[in-house]
C-alpha positions in Angstrom: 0.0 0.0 0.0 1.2 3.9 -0.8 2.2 5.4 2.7 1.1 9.0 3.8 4.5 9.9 4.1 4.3 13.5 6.7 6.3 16.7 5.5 5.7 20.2 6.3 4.6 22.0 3.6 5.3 25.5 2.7 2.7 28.0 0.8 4.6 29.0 -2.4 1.8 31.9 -3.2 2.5 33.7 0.0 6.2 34.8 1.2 5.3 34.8 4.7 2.8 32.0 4.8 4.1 29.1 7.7 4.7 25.8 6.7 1.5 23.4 8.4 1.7 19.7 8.6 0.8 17.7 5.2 1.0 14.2 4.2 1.8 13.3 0.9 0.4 9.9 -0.7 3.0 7.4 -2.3 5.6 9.7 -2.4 8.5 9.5 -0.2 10.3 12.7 -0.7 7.7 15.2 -1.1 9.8 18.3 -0.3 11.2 18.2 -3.6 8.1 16.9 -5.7 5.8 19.0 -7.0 1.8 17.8 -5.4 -1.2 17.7 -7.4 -4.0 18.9 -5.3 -4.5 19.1 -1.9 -7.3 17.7 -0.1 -8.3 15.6 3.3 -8.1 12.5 4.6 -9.6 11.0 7.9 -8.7 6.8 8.5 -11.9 4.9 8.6 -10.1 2.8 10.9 -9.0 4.9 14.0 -10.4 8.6 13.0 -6.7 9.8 12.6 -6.6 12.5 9.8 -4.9 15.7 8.0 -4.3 17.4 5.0 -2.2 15.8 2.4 -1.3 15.8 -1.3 -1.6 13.7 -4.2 0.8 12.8 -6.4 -0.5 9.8 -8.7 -3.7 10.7 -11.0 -4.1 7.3 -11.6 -6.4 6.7 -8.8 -8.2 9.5 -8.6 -9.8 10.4 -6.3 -9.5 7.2 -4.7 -6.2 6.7 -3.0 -5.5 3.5 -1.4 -3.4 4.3 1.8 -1.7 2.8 4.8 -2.7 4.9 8.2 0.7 6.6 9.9 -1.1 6.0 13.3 -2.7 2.6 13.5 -0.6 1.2 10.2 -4.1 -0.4 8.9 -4.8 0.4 5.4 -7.8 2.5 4.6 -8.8 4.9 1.3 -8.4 8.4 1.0 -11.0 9.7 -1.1 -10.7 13.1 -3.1 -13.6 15.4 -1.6 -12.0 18.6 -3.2 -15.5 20.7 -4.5 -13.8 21.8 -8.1 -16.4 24.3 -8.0 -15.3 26.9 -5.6 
């Protein structure tokens, strides 16, 4: 399963906007990858859950995952409303 793989992740629209917690999906070096879209996940497991960022299309806007806190796998689902 992809991990959620935590990283702080810094704002590049805003010079003085602080980095906030993220978790990127199967990719293990996301400082220096460029994201796709950013969304939320909550584990339907244990209720753990953050922001994080996608970076396979492939599975969209299902991502399979494996929880950082209880290690079960669970999906992330895509919720992003395109519309605003």
């Amino acid at each position: 399963m992809p991990s959620l793989t935590p990283f702080m992740y810094k704002p590049h629209y805003s010079e003085s906007a602080e980095p906030y917690l993220a978790y990127s999906v199967g990719c293990d070096k996301p400082e220096t990858t460029s994201g796709f879209m950013q969304g939320y996940w909550e584990c339907t497991n244990c209720g753990e859950g953050n922001q994080f960022r996608f970076y396979d299309e492939d599975y969209h806007p299902n991502y399979v995952a494996t929880c950082p806190d209880c290690k079960r796998d669970f999906i992330a689902v895509d919720d992003t409303d395109y519309d605003d």
